[in-house]
N, C-alpha and C positions, 0 to 999 in steps of 0.2 A: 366457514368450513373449507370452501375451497381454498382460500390463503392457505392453510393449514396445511392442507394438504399439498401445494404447490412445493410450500417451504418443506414437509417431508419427504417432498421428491426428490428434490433439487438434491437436499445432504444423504440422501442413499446414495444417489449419483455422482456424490463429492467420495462416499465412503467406500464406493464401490472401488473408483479410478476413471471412472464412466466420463471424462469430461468433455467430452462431444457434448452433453446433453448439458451442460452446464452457461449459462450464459457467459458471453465473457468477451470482454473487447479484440479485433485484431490488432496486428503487431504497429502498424500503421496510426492507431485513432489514442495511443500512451502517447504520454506527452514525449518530445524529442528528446530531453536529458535524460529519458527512463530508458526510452528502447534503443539509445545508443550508447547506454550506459556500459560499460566493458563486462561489468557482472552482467549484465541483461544479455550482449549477446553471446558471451561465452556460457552459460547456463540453461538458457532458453528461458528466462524468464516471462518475456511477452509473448510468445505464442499462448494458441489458443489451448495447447493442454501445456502450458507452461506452470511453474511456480507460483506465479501471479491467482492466476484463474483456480488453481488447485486450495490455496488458500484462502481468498478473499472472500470475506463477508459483508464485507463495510455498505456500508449504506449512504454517508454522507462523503462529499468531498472535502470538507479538510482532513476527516479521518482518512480518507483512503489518499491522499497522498503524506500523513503520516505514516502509512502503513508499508506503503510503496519506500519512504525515505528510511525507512530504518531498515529492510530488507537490503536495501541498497548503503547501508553503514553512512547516509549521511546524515544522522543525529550521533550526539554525545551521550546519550540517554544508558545509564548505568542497566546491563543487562541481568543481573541478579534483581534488581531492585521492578522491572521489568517480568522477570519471570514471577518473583513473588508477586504481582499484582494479577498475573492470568492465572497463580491458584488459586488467590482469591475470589475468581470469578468461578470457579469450578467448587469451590466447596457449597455451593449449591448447586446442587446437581441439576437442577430445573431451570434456576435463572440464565442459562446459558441460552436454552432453548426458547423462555417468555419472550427475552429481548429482541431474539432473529424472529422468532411469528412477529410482536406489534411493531417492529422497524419495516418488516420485510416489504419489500413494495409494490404488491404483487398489484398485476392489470396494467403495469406501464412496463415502459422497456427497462429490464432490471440491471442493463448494461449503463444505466447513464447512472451516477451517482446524485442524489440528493444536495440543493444548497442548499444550508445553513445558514442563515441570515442573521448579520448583526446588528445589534442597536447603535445607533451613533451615540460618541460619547458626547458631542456635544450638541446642543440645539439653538440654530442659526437662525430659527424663522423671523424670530421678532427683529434682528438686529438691526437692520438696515427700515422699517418701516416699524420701531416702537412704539406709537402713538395709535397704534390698532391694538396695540393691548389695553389701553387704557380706552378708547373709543368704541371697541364691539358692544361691549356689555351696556353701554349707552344707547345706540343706535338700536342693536340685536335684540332689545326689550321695548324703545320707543317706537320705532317702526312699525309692528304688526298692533302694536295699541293702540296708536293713532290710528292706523290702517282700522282698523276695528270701527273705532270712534268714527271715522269718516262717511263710514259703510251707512251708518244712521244719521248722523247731523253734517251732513254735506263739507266737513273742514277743510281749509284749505291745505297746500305745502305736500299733500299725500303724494304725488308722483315726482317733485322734488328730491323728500326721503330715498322713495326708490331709486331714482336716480342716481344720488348720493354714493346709495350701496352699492351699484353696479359697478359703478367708474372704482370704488373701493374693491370690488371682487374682481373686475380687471385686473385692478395693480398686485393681487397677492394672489392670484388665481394660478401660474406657475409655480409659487411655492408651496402651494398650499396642495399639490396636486403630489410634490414631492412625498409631502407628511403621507398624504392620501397611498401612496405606494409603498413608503416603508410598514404602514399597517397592513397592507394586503401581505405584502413580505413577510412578516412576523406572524401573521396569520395561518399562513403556509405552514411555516415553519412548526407552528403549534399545533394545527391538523397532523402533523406527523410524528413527532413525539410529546405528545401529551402521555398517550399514554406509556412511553417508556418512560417517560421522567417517573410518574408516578410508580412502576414497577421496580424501579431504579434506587427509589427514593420512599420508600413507603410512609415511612415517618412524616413526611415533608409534603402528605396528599393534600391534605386542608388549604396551605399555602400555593400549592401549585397550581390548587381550583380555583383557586381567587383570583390569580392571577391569571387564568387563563380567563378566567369571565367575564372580568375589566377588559380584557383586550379581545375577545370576542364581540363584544358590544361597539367598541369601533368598527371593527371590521362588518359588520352587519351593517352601518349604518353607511360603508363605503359603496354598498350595491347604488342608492340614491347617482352618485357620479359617474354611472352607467349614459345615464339618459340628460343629452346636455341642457334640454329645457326644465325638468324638476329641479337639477343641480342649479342653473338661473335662479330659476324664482325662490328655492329656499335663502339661497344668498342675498337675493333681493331686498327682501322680506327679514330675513332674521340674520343675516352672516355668517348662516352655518357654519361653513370651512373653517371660521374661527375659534369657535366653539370646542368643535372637533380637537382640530390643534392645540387648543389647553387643554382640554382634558387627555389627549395622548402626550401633552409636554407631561403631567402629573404621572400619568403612569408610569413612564419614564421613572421620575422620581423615583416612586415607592417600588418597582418592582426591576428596574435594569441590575440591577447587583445580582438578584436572584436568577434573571435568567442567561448574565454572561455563567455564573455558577453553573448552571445546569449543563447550558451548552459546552464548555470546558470539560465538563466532564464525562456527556455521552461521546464528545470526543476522543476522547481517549477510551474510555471505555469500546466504543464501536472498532479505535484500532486496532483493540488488542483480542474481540474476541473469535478474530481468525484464529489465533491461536488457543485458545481455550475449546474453540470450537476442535480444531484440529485434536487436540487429546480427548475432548467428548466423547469422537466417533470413533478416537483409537488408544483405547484404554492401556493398548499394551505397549503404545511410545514411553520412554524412559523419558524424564525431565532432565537436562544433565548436572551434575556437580561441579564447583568450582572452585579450581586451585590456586596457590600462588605459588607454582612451582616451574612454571613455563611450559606444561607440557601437553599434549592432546592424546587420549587414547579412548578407545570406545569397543565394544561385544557388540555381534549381530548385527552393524550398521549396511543399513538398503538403502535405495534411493525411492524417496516416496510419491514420486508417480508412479512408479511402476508396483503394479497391482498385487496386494498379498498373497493372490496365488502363484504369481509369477518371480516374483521377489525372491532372490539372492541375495542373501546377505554375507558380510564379512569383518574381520575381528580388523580393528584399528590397531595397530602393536604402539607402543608406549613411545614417542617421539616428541624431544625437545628442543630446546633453544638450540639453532643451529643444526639443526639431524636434517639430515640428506637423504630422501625417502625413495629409491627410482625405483621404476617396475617397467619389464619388460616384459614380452610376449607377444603370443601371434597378432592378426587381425581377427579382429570381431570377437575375439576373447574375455574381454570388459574392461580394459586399462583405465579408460576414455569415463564409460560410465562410472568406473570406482571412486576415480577424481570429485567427480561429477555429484556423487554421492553424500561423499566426505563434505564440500563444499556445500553444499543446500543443509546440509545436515547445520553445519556452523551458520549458517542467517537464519537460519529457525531459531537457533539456539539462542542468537545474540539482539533477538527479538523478542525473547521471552518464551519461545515455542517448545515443545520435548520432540525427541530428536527420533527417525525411526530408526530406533537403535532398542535396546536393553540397558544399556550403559553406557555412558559417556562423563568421562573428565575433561576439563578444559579451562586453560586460563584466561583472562581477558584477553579479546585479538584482536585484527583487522586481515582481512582475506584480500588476496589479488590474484588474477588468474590470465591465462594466458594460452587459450583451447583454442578459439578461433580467431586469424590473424584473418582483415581485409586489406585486399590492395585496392586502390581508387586511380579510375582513370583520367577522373577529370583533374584529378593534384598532380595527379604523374607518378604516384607513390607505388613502389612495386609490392609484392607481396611479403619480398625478405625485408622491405625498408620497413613497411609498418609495424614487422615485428621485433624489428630493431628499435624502434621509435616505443611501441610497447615494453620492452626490456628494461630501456633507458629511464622510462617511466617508474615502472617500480622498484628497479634499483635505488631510484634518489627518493621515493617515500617512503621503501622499507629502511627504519631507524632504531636505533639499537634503545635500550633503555625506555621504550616506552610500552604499548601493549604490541603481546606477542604477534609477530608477523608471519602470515601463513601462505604459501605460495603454491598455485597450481600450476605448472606450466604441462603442457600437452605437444610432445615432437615438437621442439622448437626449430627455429633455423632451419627451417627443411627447403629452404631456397636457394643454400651453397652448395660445396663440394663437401664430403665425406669427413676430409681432413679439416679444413679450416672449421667445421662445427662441431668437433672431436676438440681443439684449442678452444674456443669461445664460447661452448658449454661448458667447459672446465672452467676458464676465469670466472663468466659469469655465477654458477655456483658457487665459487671461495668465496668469490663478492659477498654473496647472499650471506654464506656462511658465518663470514666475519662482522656483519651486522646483527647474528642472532637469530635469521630467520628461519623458519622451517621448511623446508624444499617438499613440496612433492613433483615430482618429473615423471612422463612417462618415455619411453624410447625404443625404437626398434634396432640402433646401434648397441652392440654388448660393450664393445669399450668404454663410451662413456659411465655405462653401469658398473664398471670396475674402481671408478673413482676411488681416491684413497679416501675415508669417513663416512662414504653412504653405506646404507642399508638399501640391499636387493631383495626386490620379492618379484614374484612373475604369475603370472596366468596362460594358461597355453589350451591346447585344443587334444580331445581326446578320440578316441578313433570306434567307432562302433560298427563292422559289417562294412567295411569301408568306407564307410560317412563319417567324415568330421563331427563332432559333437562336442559342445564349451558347456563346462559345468559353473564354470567365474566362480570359483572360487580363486582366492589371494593364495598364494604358494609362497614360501621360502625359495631364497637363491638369486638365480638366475635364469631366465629360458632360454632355452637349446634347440627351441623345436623351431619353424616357419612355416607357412601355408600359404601365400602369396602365389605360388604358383600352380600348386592346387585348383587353388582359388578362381586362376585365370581359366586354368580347363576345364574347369567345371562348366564355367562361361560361354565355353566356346571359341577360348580366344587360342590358337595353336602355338604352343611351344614344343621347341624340342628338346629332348631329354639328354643333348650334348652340343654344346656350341664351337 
């Protein structure tokens, strides 16, 4: 009951926006190709009310860096084919939620992910020391007979035998200790989804009880290797550890197919049901449609951390191969977040996820973005280098003819002069242009918004009682307005009203 109820806290908390309360790693503890990843820092993916934390359910680690790799567009995994699999996991309305109660891992720290432990494909014990397959079942039967025997008519050779055994349990006592931990491993493993397998699988209970039983029953007999003196004398005595090891080489046998099957597939399954989860708790995200026409357009699209009472949303206008998107307007008006938007909106999407939107069309893509530029002190790299060094990058991986290339950039160049970023906006646009890609730009220069081929649209600030007020909605045109200096005095900072 209390699981239950932990796991119905947590997705209020997920459904709320609430993700303070949500466990969830710092920016620091993702692996280094994740949180340096350019979508990651341009997005905010790893923070702790990032993308990442806002979605994630996973339970295991190969799923969750599944999860994490295709967010980040580094699978090839067909996103239709993707999406049809997380309605499948929603046309039961229940098993969405079976799977996150018996996965959920509640009383440990729910920040670390679950291993998953594989069976080796092949089995090396005997190789090197084959003559202990043939030799246990000899020894491992005459031993305690004799020993038996000896107990009443005094025979000779009895501490011999043992002896025998021992020097023998010396020499495969490392390997054998091997075997002895891939069973506790697999053990593990089976304490934790057993019963998803079976929820998962229902058809397939009888066989998965079997299997779990068989390998139960080793695992119970590995407590014995706790204590080094019983582990002695059974080996002594019978050659336990060998035993063992054949009958866990046979299960092997008869059940490793079924349980790479299993694990393969709550794999993937586990990756995907952030995403199922995510339309669970938000019936009214739209799934998006998909075109072969190169084009992206979307109704009502938000950005989905920010919380549905606070949510502005804004209509995607119809932009293809090659469209030049800029938006101008004040500060703190939403330029930045709109981006921002659009972008999370498309790795939801191309993950299989529905989008917080109403609507969404969208052809096969690859997204690049370019919001926040670092300079590094230790390389010497300036601020404008790195973004130069960013530009150069996506320039040479956006390619024409292949899936559609979708580009954020956010004030670029803002480390020159006026003029020379008024020229090299402009080349680099055509650039883009003439390989097909979709620009979206934002800028507080109006010139560059005049380009010849793009589309203006702008967001600005409205005036209430004297107070600024941003309603972010996306406007038609150009903006006309600024507030920068406003802004300053509002602050406290003195300007004057004629220089």
């Amino acid at each position: 009951m209390e699981k239950t109820l932990a796991l119905i806290e947590r997705e209020l908390n997920r459904k709320k926006g609430v993700l303070k309360k949500i466990p969830s790693l710092e920016v620091w503890e993702f692996p280094e190709a994740v949180r340096n990843h350019p979508l990651s820092v341009d997005l905010d993916l790893c923070t702790k009310q990032g993308l990442f934390a806002y979605l994630d359910t996973t339970v295991t680690k190969d799923s969750w860096d599944l999860f994490l790799n295709r967010l980040l567009q580094n699978t090839n995994e067909d996103p239709k084919i993707l999406q049809t699999k997380v309605k499948e996991l929603l046309k039961n309305r229940s098993l969405n939620y079976q799977l996150l109660r018996k996965a959920f891992p509640y009383g440990e720290d729910t920040k670390e992910k679950i291993p998953f432990f594989n069976i080796a494909k092949d089995f090396h014990f005997w190789e090197k020391q084959n003559y202990l397959r043939f030799l246990y079942p000899i020894l491992g039967v005459f031993t305690p007979f004799w020993l038996l025997l000896s107990s009443f008519f005094s025979l000779p050779f009895a501490p011999l035998l043992l002896f025998v055994n021992l020097i023998l349990f010396i020499r495969f006592r490392k390997n054998s200790l091997k075997v002895w931990k891939q069973i506790q491993n697999l053990n593990q493993s089976l304490e934790n989804f057993e019963s998803v397998w079976k929820r998962l699988h229902p058809k397939r209970r009888v066989e998965i009880q079997k299997m779990s039983r068989a390998l139960e029953k080793l695992g119970n007999s590995s407590e014995w290797i706790i204590s080094p003196l019983p582990h002695f004398l059974l080996n002594a005595i019978f050659l336990w550890d060998l035993w063992k090891v054949n009958r866990f080489e046979k299960w092997k046998l008869n059940w490793a197919p079924l349980w790479t099957e299993l694990k393969e597939d709550w794999i993937r399954v586990d990756s995907l049901l952030p995403f199922a989860n995510l339309s669970f708790l938000n019936p009214n995200m739209a799934f998006p449609e998909w075109n072969d026409k190169g084009i992206i357009e979307a109704e009502n699209l938000g950005h989905p951390l920010i919380g549905t009472n606070h949510r502005i949303t804004n209509v995607l206008p119809t932009v293809g191969r090659g469209g030049l998107f800029i938006i101008t307007g004040s500060n703190m008006s939403g330029k930045t977040t709109y981006l921002r938007a659009i972008a999370v909106s498309l790795l939801i999407a191309g993950s299989g996820g529905p989008i917080p939107g109403t609507r969404m069309s969208i052809a096969p893509f690859e997204i690049h973005t370019l919001i926040r530029s670092q300079d590094s002190l230790e390389n010497g790299i300036s601020f404008f280098y790195s973004e130069v060094r960013r530009l150069s990058g996506i320039i040479r991986e956006t390619k024409p003819d292949t899936k559609l290339s979708v580009l954020f950039l956010d004030e670029i160049l803002k480390g020159t002069n006026s003029k020379e970023r008024q020229i090299a906006t402009r080349e680099i646009l055509f650039a883009l242009k003439e390989k097909g890609a979709i620009v979206f730009l934002t800028t507080h220069d109006l010139q560059i918004a005049e380009i010849e081929g793009a589309t203006p649209f702008h967001f600005t600030e409205l005036e209430l009682n004297g107070e600024m007020i941003f309603d972010y909605k996306l406007r038609e045109g150009i903006s006309h307005t600024t507030n920068a200096l406003r802004i300053l005095r509002k602050e406290g900072i003195p300007i004057r009203e004629e220089i």
